[in-house]
C-alpha positions in Angstrom: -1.8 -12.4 -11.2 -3.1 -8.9 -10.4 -2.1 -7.3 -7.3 -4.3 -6.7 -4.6 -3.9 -2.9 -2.2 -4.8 -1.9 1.4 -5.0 1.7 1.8 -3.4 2.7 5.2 -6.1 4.4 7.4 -4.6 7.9 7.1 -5.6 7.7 3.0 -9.1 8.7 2.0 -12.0 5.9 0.7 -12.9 7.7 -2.4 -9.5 6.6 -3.3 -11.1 3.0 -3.3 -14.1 4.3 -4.8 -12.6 5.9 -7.5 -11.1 2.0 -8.7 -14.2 -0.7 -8.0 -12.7 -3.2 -11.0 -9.6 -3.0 -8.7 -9.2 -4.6 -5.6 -8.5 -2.2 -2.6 -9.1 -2.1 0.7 -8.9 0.3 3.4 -7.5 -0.4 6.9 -10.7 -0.9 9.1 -12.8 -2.5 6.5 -14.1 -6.0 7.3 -11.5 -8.9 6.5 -8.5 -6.5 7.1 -6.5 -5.1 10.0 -8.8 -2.6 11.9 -7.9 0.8 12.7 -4.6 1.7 15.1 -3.2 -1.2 13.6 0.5 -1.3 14.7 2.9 -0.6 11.7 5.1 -3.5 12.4 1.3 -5.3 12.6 0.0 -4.2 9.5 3.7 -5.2 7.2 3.1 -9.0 9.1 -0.9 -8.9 8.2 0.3 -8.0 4.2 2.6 -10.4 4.1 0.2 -13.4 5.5 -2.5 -11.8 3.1 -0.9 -11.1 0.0 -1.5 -7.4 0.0 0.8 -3.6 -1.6 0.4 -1.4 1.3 -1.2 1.9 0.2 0.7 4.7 2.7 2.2 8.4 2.9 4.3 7.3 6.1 7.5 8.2 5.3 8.5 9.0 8.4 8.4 5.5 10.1 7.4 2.8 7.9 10.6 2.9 6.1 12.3 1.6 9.2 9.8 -0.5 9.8 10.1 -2.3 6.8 13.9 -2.4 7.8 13.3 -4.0 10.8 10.6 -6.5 9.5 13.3 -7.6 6.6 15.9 -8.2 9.5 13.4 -10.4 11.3 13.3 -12.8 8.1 9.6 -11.6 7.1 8.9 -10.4 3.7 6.2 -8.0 2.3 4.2 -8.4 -1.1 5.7 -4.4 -1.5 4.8 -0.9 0.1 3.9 1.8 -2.3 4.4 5.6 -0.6 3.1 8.3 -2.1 3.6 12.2 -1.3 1.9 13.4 2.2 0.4 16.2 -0.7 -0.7 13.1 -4.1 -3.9 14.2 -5.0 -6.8 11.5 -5.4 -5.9 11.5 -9.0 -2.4 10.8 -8.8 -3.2 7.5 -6.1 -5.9 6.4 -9.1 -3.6 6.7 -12.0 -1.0 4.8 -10.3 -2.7 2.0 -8.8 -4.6 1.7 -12.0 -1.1 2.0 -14.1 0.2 -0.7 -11.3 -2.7 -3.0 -11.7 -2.6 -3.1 -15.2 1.0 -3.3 -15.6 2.0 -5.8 -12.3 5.1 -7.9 -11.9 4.9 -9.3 -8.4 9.4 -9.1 -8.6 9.5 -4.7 -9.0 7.5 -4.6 -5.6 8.7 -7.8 -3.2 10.4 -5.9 -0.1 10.7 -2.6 -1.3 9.2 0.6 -0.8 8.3 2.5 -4.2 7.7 6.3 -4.0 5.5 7.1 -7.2 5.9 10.2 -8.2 3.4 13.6 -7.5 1.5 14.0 -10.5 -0.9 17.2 -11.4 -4.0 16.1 -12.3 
């Protein structure tokens, strides 16, 4: 099973560009939770849809997660990189993920990958 990505709306398209033999989507395209989705929203809308969140919100969406977990929900997993990540350093990962995915390292967690140089 390969895992599938939404990009949270603050994260920039060519990032989903940059991967077309990997599916990503970005909050607001069709089929997915449109923009000023509602963190608490968006972690209930992944979890229905089988979908790694794609974020740099590490200010609330840790607690978020928190309180979704407490409410018996579960998430797919939340991936959040540096506010700084370049565009190459969201590619590499995702592909790296992609290629390399075990649905039990993600399942209601958040991962910070690390900032890499490009």
């Amino acid at each position: 099973m390969r895992p599938r990505f939404l990009l949270d709306e603050h994260l920039r398209r060519v990032i989903q560009e940059q991967l077309p033999e990997i599916h990503v989507r970005l909050i607001g395209d069709e089929g997915v939770p449109p923009l000023g989705t509602s963190d608490p929203d968006i972690l209930t809308w992944i979890e229905h849809n089988n979908y790694i969140l794609i974020t740099n919100n590490r200010t609330t969406m840790p607690r978020h997660l928190i309180e979704h977990l407490q409410a018996g929900g579960h998430v797919p997993g939340i991936l959040c990189f540096p506010q700084r990540a370049s565009i190459g350093t969201y590619v590499k990962e995702l592909r790296r993920i992609w290629n390399a995915f075990e649905p039990e390292h993600y399942q209601d967690v958040i991962q910070y990958p690390p900032q890499r140089q490009r």
